[in-house]
N, C-alpha and C positions, 0 to 999 in steps of 0.2 A: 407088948412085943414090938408094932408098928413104931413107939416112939423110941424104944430101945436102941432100936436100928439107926434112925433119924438121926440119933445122939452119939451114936457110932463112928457114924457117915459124917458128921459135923467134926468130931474132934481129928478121923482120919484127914479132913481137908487142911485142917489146922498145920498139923505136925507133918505130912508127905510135903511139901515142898518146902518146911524148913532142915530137910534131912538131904535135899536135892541141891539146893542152893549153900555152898560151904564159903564164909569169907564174904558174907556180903552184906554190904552196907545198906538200911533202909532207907528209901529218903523217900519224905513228901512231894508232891507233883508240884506243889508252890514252887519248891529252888530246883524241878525240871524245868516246868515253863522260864522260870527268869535269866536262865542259863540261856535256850533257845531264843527267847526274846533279843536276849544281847546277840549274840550270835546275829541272828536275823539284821538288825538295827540298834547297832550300840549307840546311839544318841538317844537313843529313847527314855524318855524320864517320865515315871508313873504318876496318873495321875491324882493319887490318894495315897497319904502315909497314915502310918497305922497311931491309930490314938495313943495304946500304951504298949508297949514291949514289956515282956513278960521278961523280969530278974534271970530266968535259967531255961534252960531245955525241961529239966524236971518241973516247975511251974506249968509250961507249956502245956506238959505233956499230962500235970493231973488236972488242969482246967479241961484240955482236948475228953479224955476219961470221962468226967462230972458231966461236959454235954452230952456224948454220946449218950452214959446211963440214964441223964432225964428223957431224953428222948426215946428210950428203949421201954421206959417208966411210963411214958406218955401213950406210945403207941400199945404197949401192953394192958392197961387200962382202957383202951378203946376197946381193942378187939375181945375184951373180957366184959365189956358192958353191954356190947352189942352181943356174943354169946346168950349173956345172961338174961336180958331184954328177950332173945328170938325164945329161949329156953321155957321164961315164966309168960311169954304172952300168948304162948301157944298150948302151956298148961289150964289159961282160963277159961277153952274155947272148949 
């Protein structure tokens, strides 16, 4: 029931402010900052360029994807081994 809800409450956060916000463009905080940086100090020149640029926005965007999910893979395996471990080490006792 408890998770039910959770899962409820998670897709309601999802979908209520794409129904609030009509017409709007998403954008990453990377070309926030770089906009404000010029702004600030337009001679400013970075000091790292990026190794490879990705061919497309869709590139981008399933490598962006593929990290997230191993990372979501990563910490889910943690906190499922640790579970398991408190689970069976405290069945020994």
């Amino acid at each position: 029931m408890r998770n039910g809800v959770l899962f409820l409450f998670v897709i309601l956060l999802t979908i209520i402010p794409l129904i609030f916000i009509k017409n709007a463009e998403f954008g990453g905080a990377d070309g926030q900052a770089g906009k404000v940086i010029t702004e600030v100090e337009p001679d400013y020149e970075p000091w790292f360029n990026a190794i490879w640029e990705p061919p497309s926005g869709e590139i981008e965007s399933l490598l962006f994807s593929l990290q997230a999910a191993l990372g979501a893979i990563i910490i889910g395996y943690v906190i499922g081994y640790g579970k398991a471990r408190k689970k069976y080490s405290s069945a020994k006792e």
